[in-house]
N, C-alpha and C positions, 0 to 999 in steps of 0.2 A: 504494500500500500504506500503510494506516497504523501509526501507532509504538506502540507495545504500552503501554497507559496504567495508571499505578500509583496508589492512593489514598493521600494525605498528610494528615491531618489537620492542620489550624492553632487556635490557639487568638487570639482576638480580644476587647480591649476592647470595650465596647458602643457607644462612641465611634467605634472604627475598623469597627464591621462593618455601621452606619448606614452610613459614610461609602460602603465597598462597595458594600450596598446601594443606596443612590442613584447610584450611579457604572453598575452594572449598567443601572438602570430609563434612566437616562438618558443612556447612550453606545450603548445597546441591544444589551445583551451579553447571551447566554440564561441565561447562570449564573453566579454567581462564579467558579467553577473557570476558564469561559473568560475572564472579569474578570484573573483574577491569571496565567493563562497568558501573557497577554498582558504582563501587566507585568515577567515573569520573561524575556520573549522582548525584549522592550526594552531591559531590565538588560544582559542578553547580550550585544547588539550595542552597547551603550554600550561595554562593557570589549571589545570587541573592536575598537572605535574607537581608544578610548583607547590599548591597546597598540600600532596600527599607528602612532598619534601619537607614542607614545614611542618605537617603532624610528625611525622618520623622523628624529624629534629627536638622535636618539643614532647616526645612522649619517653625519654630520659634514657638512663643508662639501661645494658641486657647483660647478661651472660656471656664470657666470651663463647666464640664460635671455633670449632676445633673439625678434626678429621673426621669426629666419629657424629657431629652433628652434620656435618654435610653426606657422609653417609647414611644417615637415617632417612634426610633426605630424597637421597636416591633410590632406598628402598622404599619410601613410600610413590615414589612415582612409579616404579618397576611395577606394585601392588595394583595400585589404582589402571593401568595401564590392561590390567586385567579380566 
């Protein structure tokens, strides 16, 4: 099913909407719209990076990590693989 699509107008230097355009002709994107979709779908998962970084960061010290916890590891995916 597709997501119900809405029109946003942007307004662009003549400078930045070259640079678009060539960005389109030569990543081979059929339109700007999908040109900037994409850039907004980037953005997205960048700050969605970024905040699971900053949980990690901010959810304190662990236990070190050793040989036999990456093998546990292993053997749970060998398991589940099953």
């Amino acid at each position: 099913m597709l997501d119900a699509m809405t029109t946003m107008n942007i307004s662009l230097p003549d400078a930045l909407k070259c640079f678009v355009d060539e960005q389109v002709n030569e990543r081979g994107y059929g339109t700007c719209s999908e040109y900037v979709r994409e850039l907004i779908r980037r953005d997205q998962q960048r700050q969605q990076l970024r905040a699971l970084l900053l949980d990690g960061a901010a959810s304190g010290m662990t236990t070190p990590v050793n040989g036999d916890y990456f093998e546990s590891l292993r053997t749970r995916v060998r398991n589940a693989r099953k």
